[in-house]
C-alpha positions in Angstrom: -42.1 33.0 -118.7 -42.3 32.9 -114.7 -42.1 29.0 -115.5 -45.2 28.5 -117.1 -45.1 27.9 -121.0 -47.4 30.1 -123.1 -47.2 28.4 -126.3 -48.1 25.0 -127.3 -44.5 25.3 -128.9 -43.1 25.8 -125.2 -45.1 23.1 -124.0 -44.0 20.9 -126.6 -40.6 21.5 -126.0 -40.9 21.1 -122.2 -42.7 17.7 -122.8 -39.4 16.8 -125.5 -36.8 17.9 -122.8 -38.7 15.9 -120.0 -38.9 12.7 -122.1 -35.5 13.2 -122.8 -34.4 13.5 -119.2 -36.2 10.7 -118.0 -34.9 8.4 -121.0 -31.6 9.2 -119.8 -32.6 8.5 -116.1 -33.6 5.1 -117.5 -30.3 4.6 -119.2 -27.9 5.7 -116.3 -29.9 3.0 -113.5 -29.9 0.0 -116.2 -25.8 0.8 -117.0 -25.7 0.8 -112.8 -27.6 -2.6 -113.1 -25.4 -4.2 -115.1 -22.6 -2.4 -112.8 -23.9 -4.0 -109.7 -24.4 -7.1 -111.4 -20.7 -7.7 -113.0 -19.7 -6.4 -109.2 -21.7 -9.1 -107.3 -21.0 -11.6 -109.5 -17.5 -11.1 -109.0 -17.1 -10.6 -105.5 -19.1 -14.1 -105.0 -18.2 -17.6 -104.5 -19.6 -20.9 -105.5 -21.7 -20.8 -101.8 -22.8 -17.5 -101.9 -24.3 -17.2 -106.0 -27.3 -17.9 -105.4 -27.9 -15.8 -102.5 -25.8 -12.9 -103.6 -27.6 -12.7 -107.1 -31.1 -13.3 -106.6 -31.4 -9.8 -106.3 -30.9 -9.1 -109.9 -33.8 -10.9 -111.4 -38.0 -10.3 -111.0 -40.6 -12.2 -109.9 -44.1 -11.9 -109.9 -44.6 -9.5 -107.3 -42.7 -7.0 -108.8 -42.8 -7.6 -112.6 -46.3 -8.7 -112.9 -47.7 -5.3 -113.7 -45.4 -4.5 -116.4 -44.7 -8.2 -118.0 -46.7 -12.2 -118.5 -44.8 -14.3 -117.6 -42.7 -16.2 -118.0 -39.6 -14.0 -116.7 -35.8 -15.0 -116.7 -35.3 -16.9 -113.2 -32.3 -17.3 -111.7 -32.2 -20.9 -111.8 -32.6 -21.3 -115.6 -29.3 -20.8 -116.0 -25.4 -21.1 -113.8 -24.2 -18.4 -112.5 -21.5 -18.4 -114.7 -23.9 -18.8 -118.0 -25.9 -15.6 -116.5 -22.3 -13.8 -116.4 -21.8 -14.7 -119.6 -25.3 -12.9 -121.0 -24.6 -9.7 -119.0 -20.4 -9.5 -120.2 -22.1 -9.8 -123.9 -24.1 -6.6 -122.8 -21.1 -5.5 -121.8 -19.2 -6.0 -125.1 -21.5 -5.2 -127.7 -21.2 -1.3 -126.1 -20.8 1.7 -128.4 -18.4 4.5 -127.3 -17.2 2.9 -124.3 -21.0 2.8 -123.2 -23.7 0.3 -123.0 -25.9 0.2 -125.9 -29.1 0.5 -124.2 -32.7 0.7 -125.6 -35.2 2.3 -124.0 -38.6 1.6 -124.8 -40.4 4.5 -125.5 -43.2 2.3 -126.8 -43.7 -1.5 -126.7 -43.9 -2.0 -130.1 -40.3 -0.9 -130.2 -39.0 -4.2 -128.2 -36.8 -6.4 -129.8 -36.1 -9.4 -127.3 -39.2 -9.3 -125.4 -42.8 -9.5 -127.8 -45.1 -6.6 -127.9 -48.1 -8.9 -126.1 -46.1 -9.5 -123.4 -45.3 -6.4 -122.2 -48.2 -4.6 -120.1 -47.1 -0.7 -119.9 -44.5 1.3 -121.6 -41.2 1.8 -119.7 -41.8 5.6 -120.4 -45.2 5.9 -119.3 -45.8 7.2 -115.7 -47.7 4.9 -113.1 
């Protein structure tokens, strides 16, 4: 009522809706990720890889508070090999979507192990 939430029904449900929203924020920027990537990627040459997709991966300064290392680095891989990971994103898709997994907690990981993972994706800074 007047936006505030009387119950702790209402305020459950407001807390469900928000969770939901922001999972779905998460979802839309990580299927633009792989957008981007698959876009870069393409529009590159064999002198401009590196340079042009560098971009796309962490490093310490900006993945250190969420993640130990270590963290995927460009040069562990071609270009081409790197492509190849993010098209398999691409094709293992469900309904002409992505088949993305947000975390809502870090036990619920699959390719990167609970201990290495610092905060929940959900959980606000």
């Amino acid at each position: 009522m007047h936006g505030y939430y009387e119950t702790k029904n209402q305020k459950k449900l407001q807390a469900e809706r928000m969770m939901t929203k922001l999972v779905e924020n998460i979802k839309e920027s990580s299927v633009d990720f792989f957008r981007k990537f698959s876009e870069t990627f393409k529009s590159s040459d064999k002198k401009s890889f590196k340079e042009n997709l560098i971009p796309f991966f962490g490093n310490n300064d900006n993945l250190a508070e969420y993640m130990n290392e270590p963290y995927p680095k460009y040069e562990e891989k071609a270009p081409d090999k790197w492509n190849d990971v993010f098209n398999f994103m691409s094709e293992s898709r469900t309904d002409n979507e992505l088949n993305i997994k947000v975390l809502k907690n870090s036990s619920s990981s699959s390719f990167i192990s609970e201990d290495r993972l610092h905060v929940d994706q959900l959980l606000s800074k």
